[in-house]
C-alpha positions in Angstrom: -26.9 -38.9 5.7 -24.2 -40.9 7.4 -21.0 -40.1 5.1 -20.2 -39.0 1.3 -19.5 -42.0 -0.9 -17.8 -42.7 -4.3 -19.9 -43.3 -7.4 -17.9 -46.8 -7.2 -20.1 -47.4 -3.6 -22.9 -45.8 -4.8 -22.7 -48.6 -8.0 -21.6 -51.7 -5.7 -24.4 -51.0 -3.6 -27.6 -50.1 -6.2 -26.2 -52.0 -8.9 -26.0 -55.9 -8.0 -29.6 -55.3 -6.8 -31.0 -53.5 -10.2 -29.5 -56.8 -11.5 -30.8 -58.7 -9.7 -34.1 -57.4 -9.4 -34.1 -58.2 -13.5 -32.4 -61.2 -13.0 -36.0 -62.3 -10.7 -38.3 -60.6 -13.5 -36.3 -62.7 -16.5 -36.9 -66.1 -14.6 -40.3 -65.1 -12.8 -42.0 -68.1 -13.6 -39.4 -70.6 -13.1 -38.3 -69.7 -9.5 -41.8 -69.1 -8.6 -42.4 -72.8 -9.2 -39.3 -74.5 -8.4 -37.2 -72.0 -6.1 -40.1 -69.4 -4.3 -37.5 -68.7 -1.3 -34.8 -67.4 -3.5 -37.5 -65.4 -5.9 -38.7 -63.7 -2.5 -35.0 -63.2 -1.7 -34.1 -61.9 -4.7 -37.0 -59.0 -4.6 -37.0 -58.7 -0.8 -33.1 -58.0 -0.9 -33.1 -55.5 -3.6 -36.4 -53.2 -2.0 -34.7 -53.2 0.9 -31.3 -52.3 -0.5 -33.0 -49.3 -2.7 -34.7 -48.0 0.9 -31.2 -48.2 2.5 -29.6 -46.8 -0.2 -32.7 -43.8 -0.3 -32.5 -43.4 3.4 -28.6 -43.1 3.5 -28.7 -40.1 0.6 -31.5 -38.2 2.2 -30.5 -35.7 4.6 -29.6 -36.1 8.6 -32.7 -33.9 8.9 -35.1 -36.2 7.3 -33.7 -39.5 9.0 -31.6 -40.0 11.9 -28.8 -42.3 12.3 -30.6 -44.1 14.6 -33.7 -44.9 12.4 -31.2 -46.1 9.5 -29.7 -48.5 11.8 -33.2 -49.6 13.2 -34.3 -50.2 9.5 -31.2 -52.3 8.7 -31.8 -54.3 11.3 -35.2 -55.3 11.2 -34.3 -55.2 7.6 -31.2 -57.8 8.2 -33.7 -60.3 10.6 -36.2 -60.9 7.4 -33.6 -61.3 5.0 -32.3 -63.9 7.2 -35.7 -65.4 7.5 -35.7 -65.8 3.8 -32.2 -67.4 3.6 -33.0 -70.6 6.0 -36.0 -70.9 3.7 -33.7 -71.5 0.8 -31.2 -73.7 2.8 -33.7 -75.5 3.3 -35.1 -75.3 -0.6 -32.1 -76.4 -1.7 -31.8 -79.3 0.7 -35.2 -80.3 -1.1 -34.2 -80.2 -4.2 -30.9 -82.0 -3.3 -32.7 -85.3 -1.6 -36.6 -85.0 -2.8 -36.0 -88.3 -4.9 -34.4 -90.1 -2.0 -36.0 -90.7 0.9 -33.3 -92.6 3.5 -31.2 -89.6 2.8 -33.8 -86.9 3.1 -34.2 -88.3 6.6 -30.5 -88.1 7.5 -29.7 -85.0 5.6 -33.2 -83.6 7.5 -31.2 -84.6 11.0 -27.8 -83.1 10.3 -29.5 -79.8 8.7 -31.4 -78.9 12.0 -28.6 -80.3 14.7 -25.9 -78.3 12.5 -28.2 -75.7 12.6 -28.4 -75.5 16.4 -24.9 -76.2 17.0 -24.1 -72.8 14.4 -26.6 -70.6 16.2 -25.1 -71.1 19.8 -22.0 -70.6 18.6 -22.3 -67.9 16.5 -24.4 -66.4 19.9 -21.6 -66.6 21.8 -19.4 -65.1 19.1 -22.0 -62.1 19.0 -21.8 -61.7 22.8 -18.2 -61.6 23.3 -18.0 -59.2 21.0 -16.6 -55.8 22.5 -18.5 -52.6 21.8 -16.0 -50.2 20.3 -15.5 -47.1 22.2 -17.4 -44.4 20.7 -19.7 -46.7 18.4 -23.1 -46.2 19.0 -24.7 -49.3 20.9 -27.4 -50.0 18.0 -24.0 -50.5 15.5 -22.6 -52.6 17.2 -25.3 -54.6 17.5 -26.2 -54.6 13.9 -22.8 -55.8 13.0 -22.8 -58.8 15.4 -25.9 -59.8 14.2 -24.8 -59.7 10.9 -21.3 -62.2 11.8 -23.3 -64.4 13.7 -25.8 -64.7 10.6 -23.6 -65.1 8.2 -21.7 -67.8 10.6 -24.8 -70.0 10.7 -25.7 -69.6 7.1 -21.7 -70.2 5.8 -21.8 -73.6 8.2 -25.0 -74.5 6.9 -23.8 -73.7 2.8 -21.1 -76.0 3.6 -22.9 -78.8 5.1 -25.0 -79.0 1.8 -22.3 -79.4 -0.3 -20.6 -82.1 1.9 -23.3 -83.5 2.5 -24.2 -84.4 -1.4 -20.5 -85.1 -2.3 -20.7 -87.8 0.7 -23.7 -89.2 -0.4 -23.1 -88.8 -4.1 -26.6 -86.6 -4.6 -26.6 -83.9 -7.9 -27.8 -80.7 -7.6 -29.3 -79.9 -10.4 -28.4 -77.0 -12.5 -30.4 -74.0 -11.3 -29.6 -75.4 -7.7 -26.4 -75.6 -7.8 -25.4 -71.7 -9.2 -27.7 -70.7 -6.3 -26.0 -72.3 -3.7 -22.5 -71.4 -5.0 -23.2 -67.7 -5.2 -24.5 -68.1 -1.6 -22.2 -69.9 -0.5 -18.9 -67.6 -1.7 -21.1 -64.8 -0.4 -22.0 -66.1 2.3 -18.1 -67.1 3.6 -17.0 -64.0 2.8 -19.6 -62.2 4.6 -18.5 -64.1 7.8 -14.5 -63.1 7.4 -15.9 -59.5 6.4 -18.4 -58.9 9.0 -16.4 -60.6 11.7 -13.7 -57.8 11.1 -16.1 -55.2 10.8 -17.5 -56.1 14.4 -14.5 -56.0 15.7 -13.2 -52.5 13.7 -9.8 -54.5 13.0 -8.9 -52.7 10.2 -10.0 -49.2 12.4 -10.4 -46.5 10.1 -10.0 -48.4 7.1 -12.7 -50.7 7.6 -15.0 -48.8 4.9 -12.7 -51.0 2.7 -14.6 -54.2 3.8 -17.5 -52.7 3.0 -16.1 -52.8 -0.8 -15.3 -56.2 -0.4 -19.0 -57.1 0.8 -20.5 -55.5 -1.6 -17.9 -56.6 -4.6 -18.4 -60.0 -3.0 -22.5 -60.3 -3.5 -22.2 -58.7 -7.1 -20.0 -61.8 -8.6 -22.3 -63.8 -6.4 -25.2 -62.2 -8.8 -23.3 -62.7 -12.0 -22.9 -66.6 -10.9 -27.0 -66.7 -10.9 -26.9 -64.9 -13.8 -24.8 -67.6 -15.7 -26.2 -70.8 -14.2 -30.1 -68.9 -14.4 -30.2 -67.7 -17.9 -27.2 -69.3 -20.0 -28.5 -71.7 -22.6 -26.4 -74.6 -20.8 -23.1 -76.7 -21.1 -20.8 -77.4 -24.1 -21.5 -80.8 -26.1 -18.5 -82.2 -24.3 -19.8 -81.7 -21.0 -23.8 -82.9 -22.0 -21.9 -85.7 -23.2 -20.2 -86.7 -20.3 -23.5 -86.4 -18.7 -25.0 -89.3 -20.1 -22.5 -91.4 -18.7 -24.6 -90.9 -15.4 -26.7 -93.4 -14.2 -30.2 -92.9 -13.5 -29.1 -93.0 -9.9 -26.8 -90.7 -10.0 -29.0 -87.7 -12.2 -32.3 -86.3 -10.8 -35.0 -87.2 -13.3 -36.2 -83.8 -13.0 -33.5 -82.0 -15.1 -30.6 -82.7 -17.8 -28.2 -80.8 -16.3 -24.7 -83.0 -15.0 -23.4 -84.1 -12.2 -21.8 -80.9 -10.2 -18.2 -82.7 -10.0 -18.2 -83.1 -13.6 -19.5 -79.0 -13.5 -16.5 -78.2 -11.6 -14.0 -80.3 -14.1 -15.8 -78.3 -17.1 -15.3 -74.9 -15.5 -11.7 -75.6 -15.1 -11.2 -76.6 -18.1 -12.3 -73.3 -19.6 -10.0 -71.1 -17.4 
């Protein structure tokens, strides 16, 4: 409908969704217990992908550019519904054995939270319509950088927030909010550019690097959803951990000591 793609765009956009789509059937029961925000996410994001995708292939005649945009849209503003709901997931999982923190953490979540949204507001509204874009586009893509503003601010507060306090994400937790969170930061450099056409003609190569972005971002829940676990090294630096330090509800180790095994496999 809009323009002809390469099989390579066809793949970066179907494919990270068919895997992940599996990825949400393979771990159905545990994310429906413990993580229900990022299951919905997970199938949410890859229907609405496949009836992009559909509607993009089908021809002008069939659907208009205008009621592809209008679908991505609405499409976009439930999608980000569901992220907050994970933020905030994760945040629960981060603090839910410690109280004092839950109620600071609670406090800086939601002022962060407003502070993002005006700003990324004002971002959105100082953003120029390019000449010759339809208005709808435009208006799409600054939804999309202010978004992804909001959500990258919030991603990092999480993290700060736990190494400040010296709280563990536990394993699942902690491959879903790093595959958010590189996503999510490169969504706000990428879309950011895109509202603003910097790279002009050329920005269809942004739209490679989206997409390439959110497929490693898949492959990271992948590994840290379904891989068996760490080395013996690493579960043995674990229980070096004090009881304070490791959330009763799972085995898995402290996330700086995650970091220092990663490295030392590269």
């Amino acid at each position: 409908m809009l323009q002809p793609h390469s099989i390579l765009w066809h793949y970066l956009w179907v494919g990270p969704n068919v895997l992940q789509l599996g990825l949400a059937i393979f771990t159905w029961r545990s994310l429906r217990k413990h993580f229900p925000a990022f299951l919905a996410y997970l199938v949410y994001g890859a229907i609405e992908t496949f009836t992009l995708w559909t509607m993009d292939v089908l021809p002008l005649s069939w659907v208009s550019v205008t009621a592809y945009w209008r679908a991505a849209f609405a499409g976009a503003v439930i999608e980000g519904l569901l992220t907050f709901a994970i933020i905030w997931e994760l945040f629960f999982h981060l603090v839910r054995s410690r109280s004092p923190e839950a109620k600071e953490g609670k406090r800086r979540l939601i002022v962060t939270g407003v502070v993002l949204v005006l700003f990324a507001a004002l971002a959105a509204g100082r953003t120029p319509v390019v000449p010759g874009q339809l208005v709808l586009i435009a208006r799409v893509n600054d939804f999309l950088m202010a978004l992804y503003m909001v959500l990258s601010g919030l991603i990092l507060l999480l993290f700060l927030f736990a190494a400040y306090r010296g709280l563990v994400l536990d394993r699942r937790a902690l491959g879903i909010a790093l595959g958010l969170g590189i996503d999510w930061c490169e969504h706000t450099a990428g879309w950011t550019l895109i509202a603003h056409r910097s790279l002009g003609p050329r920005s269809y190569l942004l739209d490679f690097l989206n997409m390439g972005t959110y497929h490693a971002a898949v492959l990271i829940w992948f590994y840290y959803l379904l891989s068996p676990g760490w080395t013996n090294a690493s579960q043995s630096r674990t229980t070096a951990l004090s009881d304070t330090e490791t959330d009763a509800h799972t085995d898995s180790p402290d996330w700086r000591l995650q970091w220092v095994w990663l490295l030392s496999k590269s």
